[in-house]
C-alpha positions in Angstrom: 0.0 0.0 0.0 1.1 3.7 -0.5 1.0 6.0 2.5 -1.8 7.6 1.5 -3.7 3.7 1.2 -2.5 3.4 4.2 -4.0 6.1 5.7 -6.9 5.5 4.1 -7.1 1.9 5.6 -6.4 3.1 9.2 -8.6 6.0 9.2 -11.7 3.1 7.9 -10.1 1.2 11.0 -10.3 3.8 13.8 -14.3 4.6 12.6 -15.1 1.0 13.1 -13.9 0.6 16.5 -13.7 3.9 17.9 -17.4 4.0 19.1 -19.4 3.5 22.3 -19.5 -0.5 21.6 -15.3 -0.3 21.9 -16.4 0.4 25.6 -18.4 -2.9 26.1 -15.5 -5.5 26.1 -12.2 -3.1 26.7 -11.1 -2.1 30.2 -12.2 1.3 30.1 -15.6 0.6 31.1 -14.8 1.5 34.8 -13.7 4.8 34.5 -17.4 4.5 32.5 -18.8 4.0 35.6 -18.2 7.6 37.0 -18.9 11.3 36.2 -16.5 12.9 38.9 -13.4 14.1 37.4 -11.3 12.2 40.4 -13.0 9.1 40.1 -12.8 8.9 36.5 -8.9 9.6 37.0 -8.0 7.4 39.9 -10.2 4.3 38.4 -8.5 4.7 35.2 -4.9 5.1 36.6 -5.8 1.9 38.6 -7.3 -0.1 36.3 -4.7 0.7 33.3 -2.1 -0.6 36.5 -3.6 -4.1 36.2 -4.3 -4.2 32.2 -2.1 -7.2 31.3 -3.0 -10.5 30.7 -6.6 -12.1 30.3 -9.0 -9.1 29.2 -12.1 -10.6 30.8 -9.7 -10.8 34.1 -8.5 -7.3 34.3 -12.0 -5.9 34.0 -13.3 -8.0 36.6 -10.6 -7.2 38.9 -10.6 -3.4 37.9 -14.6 -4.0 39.2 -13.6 -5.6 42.2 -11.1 -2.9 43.3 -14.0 0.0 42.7 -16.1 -2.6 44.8 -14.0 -2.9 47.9 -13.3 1.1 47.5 -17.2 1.8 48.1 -17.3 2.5 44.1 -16.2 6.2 45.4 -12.7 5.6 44.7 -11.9 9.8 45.3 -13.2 9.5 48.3 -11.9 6.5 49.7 -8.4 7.4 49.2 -8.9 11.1 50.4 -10.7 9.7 53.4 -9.3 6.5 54.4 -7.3 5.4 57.6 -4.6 2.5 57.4 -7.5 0.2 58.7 -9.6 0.5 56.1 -7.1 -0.9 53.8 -7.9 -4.0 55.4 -11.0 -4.3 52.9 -8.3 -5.2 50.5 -6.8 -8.6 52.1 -6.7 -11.4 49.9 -7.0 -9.2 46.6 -4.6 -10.1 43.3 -3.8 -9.3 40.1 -1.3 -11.2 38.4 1.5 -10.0 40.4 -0.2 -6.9 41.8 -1.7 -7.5 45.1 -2.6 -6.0 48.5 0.9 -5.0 49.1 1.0 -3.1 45.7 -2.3 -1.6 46.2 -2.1 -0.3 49.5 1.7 1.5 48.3 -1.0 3.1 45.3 -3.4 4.3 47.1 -0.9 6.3 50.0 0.4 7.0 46.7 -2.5 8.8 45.1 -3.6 10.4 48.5 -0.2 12.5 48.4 -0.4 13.5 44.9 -3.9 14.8 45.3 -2.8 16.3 48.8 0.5 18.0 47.5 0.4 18.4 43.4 -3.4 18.9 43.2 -3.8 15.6 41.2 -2.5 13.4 38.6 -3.2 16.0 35.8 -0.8 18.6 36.8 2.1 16.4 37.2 2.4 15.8 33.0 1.4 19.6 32.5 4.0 20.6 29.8 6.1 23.7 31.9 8.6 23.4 29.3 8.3 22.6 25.2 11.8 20.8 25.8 9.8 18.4 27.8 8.3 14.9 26.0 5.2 13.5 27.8 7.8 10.4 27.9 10.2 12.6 30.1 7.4 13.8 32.1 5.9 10.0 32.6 9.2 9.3 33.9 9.1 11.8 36.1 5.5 11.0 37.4 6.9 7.7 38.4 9.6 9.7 40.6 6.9 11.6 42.1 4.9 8.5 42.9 7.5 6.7 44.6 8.7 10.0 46.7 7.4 8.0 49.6 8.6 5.4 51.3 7.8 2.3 49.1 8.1 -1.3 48.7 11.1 -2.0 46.3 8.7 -4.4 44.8 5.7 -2.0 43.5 8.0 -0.3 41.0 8.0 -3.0 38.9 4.4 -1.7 38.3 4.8 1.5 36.6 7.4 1.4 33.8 9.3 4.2 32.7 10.4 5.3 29.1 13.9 6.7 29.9 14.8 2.9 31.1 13.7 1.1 27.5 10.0 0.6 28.3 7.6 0.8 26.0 5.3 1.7 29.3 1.9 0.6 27.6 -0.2 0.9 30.3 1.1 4.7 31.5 0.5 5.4 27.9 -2.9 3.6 27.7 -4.3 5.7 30.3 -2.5 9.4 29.2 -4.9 8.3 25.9 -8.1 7.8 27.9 -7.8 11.2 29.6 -6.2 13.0 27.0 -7.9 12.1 23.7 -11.0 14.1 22.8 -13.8 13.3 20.0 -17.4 12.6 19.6 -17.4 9.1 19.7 -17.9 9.0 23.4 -14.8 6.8 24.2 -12.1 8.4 25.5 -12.3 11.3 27.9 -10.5 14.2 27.0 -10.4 15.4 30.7 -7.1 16.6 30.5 -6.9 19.8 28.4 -3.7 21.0 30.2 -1.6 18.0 27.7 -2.0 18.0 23.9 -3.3 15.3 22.0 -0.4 15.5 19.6 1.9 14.5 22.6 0.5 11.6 23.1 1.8 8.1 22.5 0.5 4.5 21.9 0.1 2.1 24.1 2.3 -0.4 22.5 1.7 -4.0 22.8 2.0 -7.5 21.5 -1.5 -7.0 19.5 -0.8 -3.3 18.2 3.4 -4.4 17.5 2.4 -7.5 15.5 -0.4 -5.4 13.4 2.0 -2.3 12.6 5.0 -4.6 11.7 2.4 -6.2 9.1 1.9 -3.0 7.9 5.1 -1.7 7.8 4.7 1.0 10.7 7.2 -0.5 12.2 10.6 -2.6 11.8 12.4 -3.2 15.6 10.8 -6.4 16.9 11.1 -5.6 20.7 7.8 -3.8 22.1 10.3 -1.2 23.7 10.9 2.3 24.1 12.8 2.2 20.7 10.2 0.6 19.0 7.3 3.3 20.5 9.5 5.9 19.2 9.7 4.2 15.3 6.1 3.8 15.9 4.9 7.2 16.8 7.1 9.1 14.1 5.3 7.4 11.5 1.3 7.2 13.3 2.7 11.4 13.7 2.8 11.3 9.8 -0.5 9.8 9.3 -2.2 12.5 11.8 -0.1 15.4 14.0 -2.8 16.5 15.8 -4.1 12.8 17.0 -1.6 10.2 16.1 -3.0 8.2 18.7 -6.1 7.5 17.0 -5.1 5.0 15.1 -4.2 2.6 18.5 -8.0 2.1 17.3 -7.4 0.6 14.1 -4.3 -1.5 15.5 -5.6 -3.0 18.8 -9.0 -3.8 17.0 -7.0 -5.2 13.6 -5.0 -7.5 16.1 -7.4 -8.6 18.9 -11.1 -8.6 17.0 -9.9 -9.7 13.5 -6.9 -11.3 14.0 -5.1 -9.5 11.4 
């Protein structure tokens, strides 16, 4: 295909699946769930923490968690007392369990307490600045506190080769900003052009069939090769098209 068939092709792609029916079987059904601003935010950090593995899984856990938080997840964490986390014995994910999530939510309590939220940590206070550099610098600022050594493992950062899918995944959901009703385009402080995809075995294997992309890790290197072309395709919303690649790979099998 030429670039411009290409293009074509993807932008078919992203109509297809970027609608209210992508929200039925993909994680971010539980920031669905909620109209506050917080809760949308701290139930979409949370659940794009535990999206690896079994889809059908994550969602049910990402439910669980909102469940033992009261389904007021703002308000949990801004209110809670080290008993309360309690509620929490006996929960896993994979390898993220109740030591993990008691670290994330002293975690999120002290960034709503002292930064006034997720949203202003990746404000762009200098144009020198990727949203890479600044996701790197999030995960400083989450682990300011005294931590588990453990729990790092769970938030990945792009100046140490990771691809950080899941950081990324959930940057899209609050960034992104249509009228399709998907994603939430909360965060009006960080560009849409910024933004990068959420890289991962289903969206690498789809744009190296395509010829997006050549490196065959799912790494930062391969994000980079991956975002200078989908930034050809669309500048303004290059992200988009994780649309057209997720749904190529996981619902057609592409």
């Amino acid at each position: 295909m030429t670039q411009k068939e290409l293009k074509d092709f993807l932008d078919a792609k992203v109509i297809q699946y970027n609608n209210p029916k992508f929200i039925e079987s993909d994680p971010i059904q539980i920031p669905h769930q909620f109209s506050l601003k917080e809760d949308i935010e701290i139930a979409g950090f949370l659940t794009a923490t535990i999206a690896w593995g079994n889809r059908k899984m994550i969602i049910t856990n990402a439910k669980k968690m909102m469940s033992l938080m009261g389904n007021s997840p703002y308000d949990f964490i801004m209110n809670y007392k080290e008993h309360h986390l309690d509620v929490f014995d006996g929960f896993v994910h994979r390898t993220f369990n109740i030591i993990d999530i008691n670290f994330f939510i002293q975690s999120i309590r002290n960034i709503y307490l002292k930064y006034n939220g997720l949203e202003s940590i990746f404000i762009n206070r200098n144009d020198k600045i990727s949203l890479q550099h600044r996701i790197h610098n999030f995960k400083n600022i989450f682990f300011e506190l005294e931590h588990p050594i453990r729990t790092k493992k769970h938030i990945s950062d792009p100046l140490k080769g990771s691809a950080a899918k899941r950081i990324n995944m959930f940057l899209r959901w609050m960034v992104r900003k249509d009228n399709t009703g998907v994603d939430f385009g909360l965060w009006e402080t960080v560009s849409p052009s910024e933004l990068s995809c959420p890289l991962d075995v289903y969206s690498g294997n789809v744009a190296r069939k395509l010829g997006l992309l050549n490196r065959r890790q799912n790494d930062a290197k391969a994000l980079h090769e991956l975002d200078t072309y989908l930034r050809k395709l669309d500048p303004q919303d290059p992200v988009k098209y994780d649309f057209a690649l997720f749904g190529l790979g996981v619902f057609e099998k592409f």
